[in-house]
C-alpha positions as a printed Julia matrix, in Angstrom:
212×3 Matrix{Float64}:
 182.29  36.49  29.05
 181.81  39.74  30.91
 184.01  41.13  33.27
 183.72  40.01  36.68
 183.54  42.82  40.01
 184.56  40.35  42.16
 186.67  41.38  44.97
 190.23  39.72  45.41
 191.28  38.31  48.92
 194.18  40.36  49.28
 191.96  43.36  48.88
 190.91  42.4   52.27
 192.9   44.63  55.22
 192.16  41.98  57.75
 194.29  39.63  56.1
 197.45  39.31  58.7
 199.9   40.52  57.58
 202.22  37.36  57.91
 199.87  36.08  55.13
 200.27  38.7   52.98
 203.91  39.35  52.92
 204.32  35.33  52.27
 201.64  35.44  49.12
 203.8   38.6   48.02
 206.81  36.89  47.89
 204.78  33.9   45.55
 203.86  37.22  43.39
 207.41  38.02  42.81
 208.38  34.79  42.17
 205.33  34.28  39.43
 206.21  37.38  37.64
 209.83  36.65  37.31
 208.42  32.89  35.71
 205.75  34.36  33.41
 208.42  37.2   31.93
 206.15  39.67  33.56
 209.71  41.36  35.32
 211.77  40.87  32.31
 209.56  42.16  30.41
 208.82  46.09  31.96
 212.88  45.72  32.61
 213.28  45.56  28.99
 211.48  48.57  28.1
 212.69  50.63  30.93
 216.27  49.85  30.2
 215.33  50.91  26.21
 214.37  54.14  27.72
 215.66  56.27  25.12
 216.56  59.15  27.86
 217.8   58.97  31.31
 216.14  57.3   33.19
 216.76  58.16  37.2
 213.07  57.34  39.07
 210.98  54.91  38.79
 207.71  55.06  40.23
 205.69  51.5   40.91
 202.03  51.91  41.11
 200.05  49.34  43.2
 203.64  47.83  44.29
 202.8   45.66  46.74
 205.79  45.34  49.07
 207.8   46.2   46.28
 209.67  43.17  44.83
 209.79  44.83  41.33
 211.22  48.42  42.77
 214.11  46.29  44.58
 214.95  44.53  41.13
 215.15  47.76  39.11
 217.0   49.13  42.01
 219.63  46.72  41.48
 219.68  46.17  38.05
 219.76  49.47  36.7
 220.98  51.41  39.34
 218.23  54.02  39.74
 216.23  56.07  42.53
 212.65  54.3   42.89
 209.67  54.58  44.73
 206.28  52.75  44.73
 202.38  53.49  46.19
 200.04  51.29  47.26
 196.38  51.05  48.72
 197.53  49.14  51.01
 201.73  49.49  51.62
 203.18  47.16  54.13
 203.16  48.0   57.85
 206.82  46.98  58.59
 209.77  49.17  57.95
 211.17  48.15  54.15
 214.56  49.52  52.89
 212.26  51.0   50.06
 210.16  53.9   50.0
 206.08  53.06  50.03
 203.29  55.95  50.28
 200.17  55.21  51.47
 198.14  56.85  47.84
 195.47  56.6   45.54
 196.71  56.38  42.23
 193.67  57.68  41.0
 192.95  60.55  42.89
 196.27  61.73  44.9
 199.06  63.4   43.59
 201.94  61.09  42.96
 205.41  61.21  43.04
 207.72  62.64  40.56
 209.52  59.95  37.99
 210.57  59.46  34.73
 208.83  56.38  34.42
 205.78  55.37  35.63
 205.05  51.07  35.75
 202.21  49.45  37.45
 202.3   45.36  37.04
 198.92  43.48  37.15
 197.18  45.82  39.18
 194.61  47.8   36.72
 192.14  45.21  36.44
 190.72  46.27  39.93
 189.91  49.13  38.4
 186.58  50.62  36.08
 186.7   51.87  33.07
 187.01  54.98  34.25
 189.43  54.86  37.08
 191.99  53.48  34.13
 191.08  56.61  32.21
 191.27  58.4   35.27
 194.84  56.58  36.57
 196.17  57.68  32.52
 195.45  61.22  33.35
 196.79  61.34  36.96
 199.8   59.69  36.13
 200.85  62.05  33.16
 200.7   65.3   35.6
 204.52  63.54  37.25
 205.45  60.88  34.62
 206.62  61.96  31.09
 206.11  57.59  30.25
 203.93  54.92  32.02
 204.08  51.14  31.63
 200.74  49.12  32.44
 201.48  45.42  32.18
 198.12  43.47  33.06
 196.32  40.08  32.56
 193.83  39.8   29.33
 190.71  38.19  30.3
 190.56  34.78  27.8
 190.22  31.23  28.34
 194.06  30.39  27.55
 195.34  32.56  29.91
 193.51  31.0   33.21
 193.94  27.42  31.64
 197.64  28.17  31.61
 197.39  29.24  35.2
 195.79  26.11  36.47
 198.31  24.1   35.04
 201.55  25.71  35.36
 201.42  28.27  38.13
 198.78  27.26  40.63
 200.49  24.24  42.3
 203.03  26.47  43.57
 201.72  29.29  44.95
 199.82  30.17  48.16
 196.26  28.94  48.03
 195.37  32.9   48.01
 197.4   33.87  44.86
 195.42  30.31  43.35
 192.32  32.09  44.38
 192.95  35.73  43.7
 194.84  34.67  39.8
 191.76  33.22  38.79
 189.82  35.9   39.95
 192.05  38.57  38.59
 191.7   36.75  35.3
 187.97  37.06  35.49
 188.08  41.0   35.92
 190.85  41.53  33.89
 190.07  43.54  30.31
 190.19  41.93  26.9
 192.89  43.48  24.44
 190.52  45.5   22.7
 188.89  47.22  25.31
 192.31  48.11  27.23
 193.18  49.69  23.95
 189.84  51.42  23.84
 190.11  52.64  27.31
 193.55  54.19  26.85
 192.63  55.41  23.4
 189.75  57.65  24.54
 191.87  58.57  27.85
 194.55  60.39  25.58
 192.43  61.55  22.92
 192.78  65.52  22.18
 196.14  65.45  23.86
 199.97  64.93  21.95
 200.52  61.11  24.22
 200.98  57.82  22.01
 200.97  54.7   22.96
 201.47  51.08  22.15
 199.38  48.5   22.98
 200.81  44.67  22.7
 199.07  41.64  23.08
 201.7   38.82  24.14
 201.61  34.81  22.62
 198.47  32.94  23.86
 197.28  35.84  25.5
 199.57  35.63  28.73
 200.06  39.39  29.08
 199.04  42.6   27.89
 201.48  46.14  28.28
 200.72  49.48  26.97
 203.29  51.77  26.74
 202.5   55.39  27.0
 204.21  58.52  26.24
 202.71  61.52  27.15
C-alpha cells in the first residue's frame, strides 16, 4: 500500500479553535497511553550531556514541552504551522521547520508530525534542524496494517471524532520502517551524523535518533 497525500482535518485553519484545542488535549492524552511521551522522555533524560533546551517541532499547543518542563527541569520551546492563538505559559513561534531558521537547543524532538511531509521535506527538516540542534528525536507512526487495527480498537472510542479521522489518515501517509531509514540515511550521507532507527513491537511507533 502506497502512501496516501491526503490532507488531515486539523491541517485545516478554519477549524475553530475551541475544536482544536479540545482534539489537542485527546493528542496528549493518546501519546501518554501509547508510550509515545515516555518514550522521547527516556532518551532525552539519557542525554549523555546537559541537556538545558528543548526544542518541539510541530508542537501543537505544546502538551509534550509542558511535561519535559516539569519533569526535567529544562528551558523549552516549540514551532508550529499553525501555534495556538491564545496566550500559553509556553513559548510557540509561528515557523516552518523546513525552511526557517529555528531556535537554538540541545535537543531537537518532533512527535508524529513528519508524515505530513515528502520525501524531501524530511531530508530537508534533517538538514535544517542540524544548523541549531547538535541531536534530534523523530518519533512517528509506520504505515502497516497492525498499527491502524490497533487504533480502531483501542484508541478510537475515546477520542474526538477528528483525532478518529485524522489517526487513520495519518496512518495512511505515514512511512514504512524502511523507507524512514532510507530517507534519513541519504539526508546525512557525506556528513559525520549517526543515527538509530527503531522499529517498536507490532509496529506501533517508529523513532530515529540523530546525532549530528
Amino acid at each position: 500500500m502506497g502512501r496516501s497525500a491526503e490532507l488531515e482535518l486539523l491541517d485545516n485553519p478554519t477549524v475553530p479553535e475551541a475544536v482544536r484545542e479540545r482534539c489537542y488535549r485527546d493528542l496528549a492524552r493518546m501519546h501518554r497511553w501509547l508510550g509515545n511521551t515516555s518514550a522521547i522522555m527516556k532518551r532525552i533524560a539519557d542525554d549523555p550531556f546537559p541537556v538545558r533546551r528543548v526544542l518541539d517541532i510541530g508542537c501543537g499547543h505544546g502538551a509534550l514541552l509542558r511535561e519535559v518542563r516539569r519533569t526535567l527541569d529544562v528551558d523549552v520551546v516549540g514551532v508550529d504551522l499553525l501555534p495556538p492563538k491564545r496566550r500559553l505559559d509556553i513559548e510557540i513561534l509561528p515557523r516552518d521547520a523546513i525552511r526557517d531558521e529555528l531556535p537554538n537547543a540541545d535537543i531537537a524532538v518532533s512527535v508524529t508530525m513528519i508524515h505530513h511531509l515528502s520525501d524531501r521535506e524530511v531530508a530537508a527538516l534533517v538538514h535544517n534542524v542540524g544548523r541549531s540542534c547538535r541531536r534530534f528525536l523523530i518519533l512517528d507512526l509506520v504505515r502497516a496494517e497492525i498499527p491502524a487495527l490497533l487504533f480502531r480498537a483501542s484508541v478510537a472510542p475515546f477520542v474526538h471524532p477528528i483525532n478518529v479521522e485524522d489517526g487513520l489518515r495519518s496512518l495512511r501517509r505515514a512511512f514504512t520502517g524502511n523507507e524512514l531509514n532510507q530517507i534519513v540515511a541519504h539526508a546525512l550521507a557525506g556528513s559525520r551524523a549517526t543515527f538509530r532507527h527503531e522499529v517498536a513491537w507490532f509496529s506501533v511507533r517508529q523513532i530515529v535518533d540523530i546525532r549530528y
